[in-house]
Residue frames as a rotation matrix with the C-alpha (Angstrom) as fourth column:
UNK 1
-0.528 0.847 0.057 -18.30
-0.816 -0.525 0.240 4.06
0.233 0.080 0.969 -7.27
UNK 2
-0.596 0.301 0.745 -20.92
-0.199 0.843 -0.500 1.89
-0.778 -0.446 -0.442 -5.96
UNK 3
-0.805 0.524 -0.279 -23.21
-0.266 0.103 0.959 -0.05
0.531 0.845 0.056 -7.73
UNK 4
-0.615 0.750 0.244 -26.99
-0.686 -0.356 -0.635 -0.52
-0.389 -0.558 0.733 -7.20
UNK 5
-0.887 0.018 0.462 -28.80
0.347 0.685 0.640 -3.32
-0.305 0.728 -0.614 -8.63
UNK 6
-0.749 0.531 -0.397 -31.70
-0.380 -0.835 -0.399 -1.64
-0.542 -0.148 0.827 -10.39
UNK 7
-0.061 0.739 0.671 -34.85
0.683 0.521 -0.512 -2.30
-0.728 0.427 -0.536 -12.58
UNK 8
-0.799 0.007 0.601 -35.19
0.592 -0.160 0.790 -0.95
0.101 0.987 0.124 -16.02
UNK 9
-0.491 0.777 -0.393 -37.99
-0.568 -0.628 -0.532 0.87
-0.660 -0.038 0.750 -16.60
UNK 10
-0.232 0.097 -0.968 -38.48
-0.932 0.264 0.249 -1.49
0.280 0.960 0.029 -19.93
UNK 11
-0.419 0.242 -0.875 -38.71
0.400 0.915 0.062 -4.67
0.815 -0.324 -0.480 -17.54
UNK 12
-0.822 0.452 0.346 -41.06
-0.555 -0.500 -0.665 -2.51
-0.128 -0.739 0.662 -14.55
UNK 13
-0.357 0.861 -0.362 -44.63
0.227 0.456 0.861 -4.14
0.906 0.225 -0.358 -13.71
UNK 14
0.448 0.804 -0.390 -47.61
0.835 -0.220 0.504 -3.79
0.319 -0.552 -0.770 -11.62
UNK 15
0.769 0.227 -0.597 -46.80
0.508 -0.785 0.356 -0.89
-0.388 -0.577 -0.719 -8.84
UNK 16
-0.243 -0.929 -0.277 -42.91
0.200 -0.328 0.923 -0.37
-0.949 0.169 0.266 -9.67
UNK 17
-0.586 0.136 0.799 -44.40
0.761 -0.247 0.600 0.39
0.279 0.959 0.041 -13.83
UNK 18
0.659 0.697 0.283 -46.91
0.657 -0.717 0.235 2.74
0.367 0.031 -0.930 -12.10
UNK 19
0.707 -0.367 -0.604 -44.47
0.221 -0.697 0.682 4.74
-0.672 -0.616 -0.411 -10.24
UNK 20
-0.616 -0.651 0.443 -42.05
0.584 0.000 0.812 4.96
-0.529 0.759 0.380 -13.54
UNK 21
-0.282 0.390 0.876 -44.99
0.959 0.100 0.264 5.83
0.015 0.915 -0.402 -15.49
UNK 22
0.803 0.570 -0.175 -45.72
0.582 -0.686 0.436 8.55
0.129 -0.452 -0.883 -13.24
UNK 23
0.243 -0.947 -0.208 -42.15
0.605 -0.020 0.796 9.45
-0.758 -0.319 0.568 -13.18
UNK 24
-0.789 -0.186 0.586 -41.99
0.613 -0.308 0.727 10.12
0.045 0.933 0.357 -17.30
UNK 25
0.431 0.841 0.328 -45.37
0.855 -0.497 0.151 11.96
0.290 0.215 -0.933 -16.54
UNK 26
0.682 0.075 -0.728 -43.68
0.674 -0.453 0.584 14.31
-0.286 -0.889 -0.359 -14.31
UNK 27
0.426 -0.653 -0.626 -40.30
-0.353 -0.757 0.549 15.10
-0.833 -0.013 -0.553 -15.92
UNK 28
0.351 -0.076 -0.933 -40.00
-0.886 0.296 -0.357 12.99
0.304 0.952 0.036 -19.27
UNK 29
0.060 -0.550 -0.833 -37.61
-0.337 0.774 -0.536 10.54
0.940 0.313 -0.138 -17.46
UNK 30
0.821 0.052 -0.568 -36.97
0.418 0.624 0.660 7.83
0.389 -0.780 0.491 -15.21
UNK 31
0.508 -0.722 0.470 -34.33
-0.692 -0.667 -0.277 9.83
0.513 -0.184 -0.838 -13.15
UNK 32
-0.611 -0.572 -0.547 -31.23
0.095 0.633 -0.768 7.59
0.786 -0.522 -0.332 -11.57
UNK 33
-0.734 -0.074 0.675 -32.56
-0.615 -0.347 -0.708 8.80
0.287 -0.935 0.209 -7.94
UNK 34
-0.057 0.954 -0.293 -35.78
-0.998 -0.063 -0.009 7.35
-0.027 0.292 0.956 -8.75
UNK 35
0.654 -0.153 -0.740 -34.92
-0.055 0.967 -0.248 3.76
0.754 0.204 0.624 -10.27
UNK 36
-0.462 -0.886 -0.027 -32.59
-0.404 0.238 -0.883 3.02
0.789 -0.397 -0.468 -7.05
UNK 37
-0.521 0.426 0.740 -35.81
-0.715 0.255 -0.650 1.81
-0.466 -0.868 0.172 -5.35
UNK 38
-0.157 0.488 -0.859 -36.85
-0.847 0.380 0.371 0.16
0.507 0.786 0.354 -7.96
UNK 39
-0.738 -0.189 -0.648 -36.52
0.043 0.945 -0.324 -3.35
0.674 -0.267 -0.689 -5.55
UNK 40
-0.593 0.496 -0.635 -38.88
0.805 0.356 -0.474 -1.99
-0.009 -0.792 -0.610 -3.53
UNK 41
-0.472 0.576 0.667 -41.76
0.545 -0.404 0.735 -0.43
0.693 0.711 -0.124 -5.19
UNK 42
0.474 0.865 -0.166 -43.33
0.661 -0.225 0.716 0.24
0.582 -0.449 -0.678 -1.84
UNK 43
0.196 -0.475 -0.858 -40.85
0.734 -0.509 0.449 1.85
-0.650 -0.718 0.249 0.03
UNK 44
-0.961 -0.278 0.009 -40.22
0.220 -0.740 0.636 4.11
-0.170 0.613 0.771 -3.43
UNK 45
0.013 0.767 0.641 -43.89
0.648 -0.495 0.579 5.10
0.762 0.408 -0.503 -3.51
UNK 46
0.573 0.247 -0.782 -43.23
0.815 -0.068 0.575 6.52
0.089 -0.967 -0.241 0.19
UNK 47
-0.208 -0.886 -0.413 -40.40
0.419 -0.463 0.781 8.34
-0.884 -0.011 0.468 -0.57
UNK 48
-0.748 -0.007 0.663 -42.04
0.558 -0.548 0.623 9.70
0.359 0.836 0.414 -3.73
UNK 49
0.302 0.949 -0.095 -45.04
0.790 -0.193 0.581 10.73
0.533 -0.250 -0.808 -1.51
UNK 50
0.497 -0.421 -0.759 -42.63
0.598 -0.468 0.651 12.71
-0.629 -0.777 0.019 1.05
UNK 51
-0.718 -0.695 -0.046 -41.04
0.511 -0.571 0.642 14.27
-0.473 0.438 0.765 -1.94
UNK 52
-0.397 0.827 0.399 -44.33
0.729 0.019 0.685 15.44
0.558 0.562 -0.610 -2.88
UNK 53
0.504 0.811 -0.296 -45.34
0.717 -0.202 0.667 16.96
0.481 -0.549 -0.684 0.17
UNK 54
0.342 -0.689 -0.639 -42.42
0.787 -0.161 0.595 18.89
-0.513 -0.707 0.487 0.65
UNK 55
-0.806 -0.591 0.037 -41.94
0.404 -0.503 0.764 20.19
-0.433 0.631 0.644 -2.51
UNK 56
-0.466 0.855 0.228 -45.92
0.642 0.149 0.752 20.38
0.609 0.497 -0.619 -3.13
UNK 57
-0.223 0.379 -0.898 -47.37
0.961 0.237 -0.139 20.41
0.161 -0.895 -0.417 0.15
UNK 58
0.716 0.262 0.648 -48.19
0.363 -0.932 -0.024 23.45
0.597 0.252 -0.762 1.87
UNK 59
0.229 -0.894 -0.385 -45.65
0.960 0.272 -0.062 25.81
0.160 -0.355 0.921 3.02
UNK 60
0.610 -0.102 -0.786 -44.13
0.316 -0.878 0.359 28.84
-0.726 -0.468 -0.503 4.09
UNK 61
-0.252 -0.848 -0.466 -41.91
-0.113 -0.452 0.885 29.08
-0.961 0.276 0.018 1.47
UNK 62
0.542 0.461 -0.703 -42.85
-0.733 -0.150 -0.664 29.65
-0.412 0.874 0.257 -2.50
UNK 63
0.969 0.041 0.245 -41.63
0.176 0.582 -0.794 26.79
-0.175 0.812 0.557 -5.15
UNK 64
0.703 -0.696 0.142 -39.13
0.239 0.044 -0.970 28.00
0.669 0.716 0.197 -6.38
UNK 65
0.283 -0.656 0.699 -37.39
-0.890 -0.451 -0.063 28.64
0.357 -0.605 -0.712 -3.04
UNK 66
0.761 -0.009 0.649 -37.87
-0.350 0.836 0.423 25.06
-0.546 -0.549 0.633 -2.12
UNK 67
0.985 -0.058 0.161 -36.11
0.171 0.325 -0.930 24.50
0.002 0.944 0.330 -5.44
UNK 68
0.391 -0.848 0.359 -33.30
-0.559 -0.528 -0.639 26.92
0.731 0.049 -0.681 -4.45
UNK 69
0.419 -0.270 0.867 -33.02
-0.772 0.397 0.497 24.99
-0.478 -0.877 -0.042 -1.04
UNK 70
0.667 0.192 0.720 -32.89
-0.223 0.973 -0.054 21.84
-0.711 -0.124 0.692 -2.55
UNK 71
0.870 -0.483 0.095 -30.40
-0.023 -0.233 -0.972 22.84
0.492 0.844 -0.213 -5.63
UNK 72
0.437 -0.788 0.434 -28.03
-0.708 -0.599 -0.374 24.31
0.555 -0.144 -0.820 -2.93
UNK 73
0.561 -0.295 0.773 -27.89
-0.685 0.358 0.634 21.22
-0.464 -0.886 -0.002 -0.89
UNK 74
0.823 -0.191 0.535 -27.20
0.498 0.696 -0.517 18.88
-0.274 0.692 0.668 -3.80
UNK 75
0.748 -0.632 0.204 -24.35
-0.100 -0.411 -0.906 21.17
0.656 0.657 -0.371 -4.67
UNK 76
0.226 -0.680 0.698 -22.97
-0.963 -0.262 0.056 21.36
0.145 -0.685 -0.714 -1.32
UNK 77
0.157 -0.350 0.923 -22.85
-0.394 0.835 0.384 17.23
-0.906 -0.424 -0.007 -1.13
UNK 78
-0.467 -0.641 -0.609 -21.81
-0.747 -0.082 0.659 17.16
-0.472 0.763 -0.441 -4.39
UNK 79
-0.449 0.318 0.835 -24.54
0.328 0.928 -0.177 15.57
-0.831 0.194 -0.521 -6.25
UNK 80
-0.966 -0.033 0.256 -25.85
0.253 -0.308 0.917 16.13
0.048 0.951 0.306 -9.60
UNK 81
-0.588 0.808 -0.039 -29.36
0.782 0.581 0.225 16.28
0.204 0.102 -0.974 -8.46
């Protein structure tokens, strides 16, 4: 398995503590997927912004279908996510 060097949440500051904080707002926890940008607060606010707008955004498809999309791919590449 690889490893990732990561930031804590407990040692997070300035932008990379806002994007955590907003993280635990969202779903209680810092998720793994999440803290693997942690080195690079900006490039993980981008990539939380696209995951926004996809799963937010507007769309032909309802919520919970994005959900279903996005369940089935993680299953098919065997991730937990």
């Amino acid at each position: 398995m690889a490893w990732i060097e990561t930031i804590p949440p407990e040692e997070a500051g300035g932008p990379l503590k806002k994007e955590y904080d907003e993280a635990v707002a969202r779903s209680g926890s810092v998720a793994n997927v999440v803290s693997l940008s942690s080195l690079n607060p900006g490039a993980l606010s981008a990539w939380i912004g696209v995951y926004k707008a996809v799963m937010h955004g507007p769309s032909p498809l309802e919520r919970y279908e994005r959900e279903l999309v996005a369940t089935i791919v993680s299953q098919e590449n065997a991730c937990r996510y």
